[in-house]
C-alpha positions as CSV (number, residue, x, y, z in Angstrom):
1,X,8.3,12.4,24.1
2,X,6.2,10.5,21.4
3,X,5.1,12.1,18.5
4,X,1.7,10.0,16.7
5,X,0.8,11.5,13.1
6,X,-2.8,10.3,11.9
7,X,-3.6,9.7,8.0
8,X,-5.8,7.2,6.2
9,X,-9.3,9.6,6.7
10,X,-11.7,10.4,4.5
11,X,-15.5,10.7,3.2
12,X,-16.8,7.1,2.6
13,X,-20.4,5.9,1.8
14,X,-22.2,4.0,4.3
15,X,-21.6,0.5,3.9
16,X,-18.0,1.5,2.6
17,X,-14.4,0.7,4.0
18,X,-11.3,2.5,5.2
19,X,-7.9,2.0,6.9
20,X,-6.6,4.7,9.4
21,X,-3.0,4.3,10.3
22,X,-1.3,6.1,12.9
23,X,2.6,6.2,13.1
24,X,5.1,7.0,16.2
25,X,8.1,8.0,16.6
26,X,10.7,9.3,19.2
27,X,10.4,7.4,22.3
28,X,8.7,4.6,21.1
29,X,10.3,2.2,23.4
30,X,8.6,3.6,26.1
31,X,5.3,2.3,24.6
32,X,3.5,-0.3,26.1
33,X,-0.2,0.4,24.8
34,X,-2.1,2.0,21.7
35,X,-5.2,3.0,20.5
36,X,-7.8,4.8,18.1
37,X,-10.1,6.8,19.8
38,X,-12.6,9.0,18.2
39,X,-15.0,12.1,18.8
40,X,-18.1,13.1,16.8
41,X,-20.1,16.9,17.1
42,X,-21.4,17.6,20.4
43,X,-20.2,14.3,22.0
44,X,-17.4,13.3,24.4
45,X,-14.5,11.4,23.2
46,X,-14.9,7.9,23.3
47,X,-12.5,4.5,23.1
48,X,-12.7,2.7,19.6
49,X,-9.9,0.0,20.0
50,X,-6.6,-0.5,22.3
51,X,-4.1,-3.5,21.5
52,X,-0.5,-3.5,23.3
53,X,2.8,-3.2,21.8
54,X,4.2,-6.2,23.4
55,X,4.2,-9.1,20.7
56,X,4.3,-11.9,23.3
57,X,0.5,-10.6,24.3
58,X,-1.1,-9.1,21.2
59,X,-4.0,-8.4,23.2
60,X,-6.5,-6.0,21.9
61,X,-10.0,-4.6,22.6
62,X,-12.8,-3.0,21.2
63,X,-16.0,-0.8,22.0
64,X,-18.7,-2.5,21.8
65,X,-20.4,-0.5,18.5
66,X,-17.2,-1.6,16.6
67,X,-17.2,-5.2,17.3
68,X,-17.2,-7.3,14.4
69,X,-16.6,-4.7,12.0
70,X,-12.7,-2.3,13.0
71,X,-9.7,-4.6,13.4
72,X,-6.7,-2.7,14.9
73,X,-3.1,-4.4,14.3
74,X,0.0,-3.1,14.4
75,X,3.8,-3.2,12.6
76,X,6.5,-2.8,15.2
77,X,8.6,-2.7,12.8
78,X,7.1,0.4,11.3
79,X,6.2,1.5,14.6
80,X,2.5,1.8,12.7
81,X,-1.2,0.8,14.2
82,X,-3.8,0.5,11.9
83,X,-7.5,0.9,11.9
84,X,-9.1,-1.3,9.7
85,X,-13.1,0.0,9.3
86,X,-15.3,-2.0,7.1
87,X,-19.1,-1.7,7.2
88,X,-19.5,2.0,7.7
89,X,-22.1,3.7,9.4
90,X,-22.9,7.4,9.5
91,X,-22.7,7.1,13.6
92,X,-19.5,6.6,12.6
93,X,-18.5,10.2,11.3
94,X,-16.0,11.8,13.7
95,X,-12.3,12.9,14.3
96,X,-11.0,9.9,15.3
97,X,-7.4,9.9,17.4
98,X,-4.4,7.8,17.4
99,X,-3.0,7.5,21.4
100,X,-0.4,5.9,23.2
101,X,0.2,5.3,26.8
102,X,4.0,4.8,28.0
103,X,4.9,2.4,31.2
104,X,4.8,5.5,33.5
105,X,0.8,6.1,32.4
106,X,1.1,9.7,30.5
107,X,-1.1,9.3,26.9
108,X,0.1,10.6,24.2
109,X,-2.6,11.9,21.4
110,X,-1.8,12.6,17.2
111,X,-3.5,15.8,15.8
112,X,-6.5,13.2,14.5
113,X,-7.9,12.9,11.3
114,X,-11.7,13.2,10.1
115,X,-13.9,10.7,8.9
116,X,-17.2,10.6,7.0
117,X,-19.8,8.8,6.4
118,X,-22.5,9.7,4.1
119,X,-24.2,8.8,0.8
């Protein structure tokens, strides 16, 4: 099992800046992929970022109405991703999700955590 707790969300004006991070624990080793994914009113849930666990790769991908403005990292050694999110938009207001996929392909979702965006 892998437990993902959410925090970092907020209201934020448009234009404005926050960091989501997204920690795991129990079997973390089992962890080869991660990811924000988020889910505004009356819409289906939708990919934000991904990157992998594996340091050697460090590969990482984004939708295409974040590019340029998220940056998702992570801190093994925390066992931490992060969502960077500068330039805010109000199309950007939802309850966004931290997952993670283990080697035999079951995802694992966090309780998510709301953001904002609006003047």
């Amino acid at each position: 099992q892998v437990q993902l707790v959410e925090s970092g969300g907020g209201l934020v004006q448009p234009g404005g800046s926050l960091r989501l991070s997204c920690a795991a624990s129990g079997s973390i080793f089992s962890i080869t992929l991660m990811g924000w994914y988020r889910q505004a009113p009356g819409k289906e849930r939708e990919l934000v970022a991904r990157i992998t666990t594996d340091e050697s790769t460090n590969y990482a991908n984004y939708a295409d109405s974040v590019k340029g403005r998220f940056t998702i990292s992570r801190d093994n050694a925390k066992n931490t991703v992060y969502l960077q999110m500068n330039s805010l938009k109000s199309e950007d207001t939802a309850v966004y999700y931290c997952s993670a996929d283990n080697y035999y392909g079951r995802a694992y979702w966090g309780q998510g955590t709301q953001v904002t965006v609006s003047s």
